[in-house]
C-alpha positions as CSV (number, residue, x, y, z in Angstrom):
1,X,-44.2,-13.6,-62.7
2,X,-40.9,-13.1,-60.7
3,X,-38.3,-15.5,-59.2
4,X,-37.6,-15.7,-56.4
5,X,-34.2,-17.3,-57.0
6,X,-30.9,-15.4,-57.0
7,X,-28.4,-15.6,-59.6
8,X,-25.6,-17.3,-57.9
9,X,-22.0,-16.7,-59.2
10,X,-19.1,-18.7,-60.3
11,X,-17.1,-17.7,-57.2
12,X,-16.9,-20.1,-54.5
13,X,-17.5,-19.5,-50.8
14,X,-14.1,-20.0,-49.3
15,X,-11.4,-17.3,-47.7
16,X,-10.5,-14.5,-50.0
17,X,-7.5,-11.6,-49.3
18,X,-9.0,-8.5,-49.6
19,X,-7.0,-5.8,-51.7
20,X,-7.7,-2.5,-53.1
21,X,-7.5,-0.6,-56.4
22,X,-9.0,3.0,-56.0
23,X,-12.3,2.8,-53.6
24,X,-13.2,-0.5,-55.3
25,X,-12.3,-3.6,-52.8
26,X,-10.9,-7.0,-54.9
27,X,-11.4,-10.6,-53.4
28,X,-9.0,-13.3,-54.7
29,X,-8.9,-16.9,-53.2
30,X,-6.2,-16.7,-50.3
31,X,-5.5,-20.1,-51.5
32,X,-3.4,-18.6,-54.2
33,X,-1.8,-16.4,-52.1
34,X,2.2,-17.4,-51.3
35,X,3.3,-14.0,-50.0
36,X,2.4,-9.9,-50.0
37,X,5.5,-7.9,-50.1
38,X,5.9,-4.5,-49.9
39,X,6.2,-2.4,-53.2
40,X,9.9,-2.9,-54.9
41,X,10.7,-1.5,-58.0
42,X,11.2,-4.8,-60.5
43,X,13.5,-5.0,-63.2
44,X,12.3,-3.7,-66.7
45,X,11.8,-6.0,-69.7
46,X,12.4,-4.3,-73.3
47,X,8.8,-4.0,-75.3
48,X,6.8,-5.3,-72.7
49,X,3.1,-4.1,-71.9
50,X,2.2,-1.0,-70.1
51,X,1.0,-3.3,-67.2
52,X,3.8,-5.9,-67.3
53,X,6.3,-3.8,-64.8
54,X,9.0,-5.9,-65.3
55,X,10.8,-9.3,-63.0
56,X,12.0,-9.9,-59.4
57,X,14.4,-12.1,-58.3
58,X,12.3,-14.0,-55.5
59,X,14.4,-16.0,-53.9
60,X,16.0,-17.2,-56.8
61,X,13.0,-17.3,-58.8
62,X,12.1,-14.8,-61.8
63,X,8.7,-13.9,-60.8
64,X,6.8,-11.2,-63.7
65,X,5.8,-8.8,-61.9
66,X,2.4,-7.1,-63.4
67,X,0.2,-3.9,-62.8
68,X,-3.5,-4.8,-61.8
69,X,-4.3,-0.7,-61.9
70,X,-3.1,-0.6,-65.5
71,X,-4.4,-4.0,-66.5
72,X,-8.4,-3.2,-65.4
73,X,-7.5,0.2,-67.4
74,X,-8.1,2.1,-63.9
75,X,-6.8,5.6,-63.6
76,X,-2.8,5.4,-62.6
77,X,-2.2,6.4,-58.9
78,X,1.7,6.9,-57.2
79,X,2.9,4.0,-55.7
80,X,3.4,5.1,-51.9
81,X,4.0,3.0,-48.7
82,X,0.7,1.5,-48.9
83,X,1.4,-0.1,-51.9
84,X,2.5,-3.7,-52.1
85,X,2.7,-6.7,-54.5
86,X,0.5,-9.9,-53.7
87,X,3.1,-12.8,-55.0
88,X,0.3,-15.7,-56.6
89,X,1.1,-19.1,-57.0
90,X,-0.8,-20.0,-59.8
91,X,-0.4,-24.1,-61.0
92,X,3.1,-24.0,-61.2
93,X,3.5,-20.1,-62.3
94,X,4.7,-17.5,-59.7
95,X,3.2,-14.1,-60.8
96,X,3.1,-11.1,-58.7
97,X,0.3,-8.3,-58.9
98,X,0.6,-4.6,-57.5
99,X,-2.1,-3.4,-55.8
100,X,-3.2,-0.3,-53.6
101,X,-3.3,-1.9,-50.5
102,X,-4.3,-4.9,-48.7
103,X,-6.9,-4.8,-46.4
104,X,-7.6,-8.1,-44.8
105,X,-8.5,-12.1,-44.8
106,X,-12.3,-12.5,-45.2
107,X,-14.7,-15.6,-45.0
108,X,-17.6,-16.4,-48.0
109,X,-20.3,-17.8,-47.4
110,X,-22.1,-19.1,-50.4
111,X,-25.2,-17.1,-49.7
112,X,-23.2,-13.5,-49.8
113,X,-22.3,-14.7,-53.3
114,X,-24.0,-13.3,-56.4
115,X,-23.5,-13.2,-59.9
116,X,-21.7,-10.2,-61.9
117,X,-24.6,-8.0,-63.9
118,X,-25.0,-8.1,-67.6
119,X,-23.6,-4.6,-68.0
120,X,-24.5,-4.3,-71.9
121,X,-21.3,-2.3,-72.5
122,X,-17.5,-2.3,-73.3
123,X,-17.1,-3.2,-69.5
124,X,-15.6,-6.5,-69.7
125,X,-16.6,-8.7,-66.9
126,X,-14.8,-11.9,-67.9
127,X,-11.9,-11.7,-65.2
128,X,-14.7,-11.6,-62.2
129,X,-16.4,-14.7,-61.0
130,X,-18.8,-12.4,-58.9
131,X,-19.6,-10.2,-56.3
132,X,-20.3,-10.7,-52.5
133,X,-21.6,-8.6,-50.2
134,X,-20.0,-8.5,-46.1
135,X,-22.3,-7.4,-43.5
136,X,-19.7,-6.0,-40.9
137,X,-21.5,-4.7,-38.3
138,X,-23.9,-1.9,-39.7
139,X,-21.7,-1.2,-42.9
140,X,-22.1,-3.3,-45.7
141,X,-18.7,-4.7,-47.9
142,X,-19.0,-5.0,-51.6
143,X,-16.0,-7.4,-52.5
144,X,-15.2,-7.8,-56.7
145,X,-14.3,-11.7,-56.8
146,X,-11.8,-11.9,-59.5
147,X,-10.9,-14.8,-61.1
148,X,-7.1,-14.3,-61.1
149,X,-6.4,-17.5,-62.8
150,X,-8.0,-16.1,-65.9
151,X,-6.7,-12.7,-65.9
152,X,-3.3,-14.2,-65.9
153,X,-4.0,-17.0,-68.6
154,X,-5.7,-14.4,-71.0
155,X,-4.0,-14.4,-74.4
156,X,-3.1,-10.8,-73.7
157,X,-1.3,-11.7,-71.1
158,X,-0.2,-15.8,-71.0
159,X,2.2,-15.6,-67.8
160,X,0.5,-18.6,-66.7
161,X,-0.8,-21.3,-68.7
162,X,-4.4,-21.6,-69.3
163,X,-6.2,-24.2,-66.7
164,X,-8.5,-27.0,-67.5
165,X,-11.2,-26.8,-66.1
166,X,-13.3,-28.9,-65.1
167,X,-17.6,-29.0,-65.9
168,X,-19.9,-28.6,-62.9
């Protein structure tokens, strides 16, 4: 007997800014979002991570600025003008991210929403809430929801403190 019922994800529908790493296409929650800057060279800090690149003076706040690329263990690629860094306000943490490129402001429904696959490997799906799919036209959009709150509370990482959050 088969379902007819699709497994939804943990993603909301909502507005997501659209980035990209390689020829995969991110989604985080544009509510996050404070500001995308272009690609400045941060300050490096002594014994930090591969994928922590170092601080920027924002304003007069010291914002850590870290490598999504290197984080998701993607291949490296050269910063060029496309690049830029997505500045997050996270609670009351400012981090910023480098990405690719940012491509644009898209709308969720909840039915475009479906739940990350059970890989059964060393693929480690904790940082995305799920996947949607964008019908534009005749092309079809696969956008990787991630669940930057996570990412950035992960022990490995702890630039912002974990959330509570709240049961369904």
């Amino acid at each position: 007997m088969t379902s007819n019922t699709i497994p939804v994800s943990s993603a909301s529908a909502g507005e997501y800014l659209t980035f990209r790493l390689g020829p995969e296409e991110y989604g985080i929650p544009i509510l996050q979002v404070q500001e995308i800057r272009g690609y400045s060279e941060p300050t490096r800090i002594a014994n930090a991570p591969g994928h922590l690149k170092g601080v920027l003076n924002l304003r007069g706040e010291i914002v850590p600025i870290l490598d999504l690329r290197l984080k998701l263990r993607l291949d490296c690629a050269p910063y060029n003008n496309l690049t830029v860094t997505i500045v997050l306000n996270i609670g009351a943490q400012v981090v910023g991210v480098v990405v690719d490129s940012v491509s644009d402001v898209v709308a969720v429904e909840r039915e475009q929403l479906r739940s990350v696959p059970d890989f059964h490997s060393n693929i480690d799906a904790a940082f995305v809430n799920g996947i949607a799919t964008i019908q534009q036209g005749d092309q079809q959009r696969m956008l990787i929801l991630m669940d930057i709150e996570r990412l950035l509370s992960s022990d490995e990482l702890g630039l912002v403190p974990p959330v509570e959050r709240l049961a369904a």
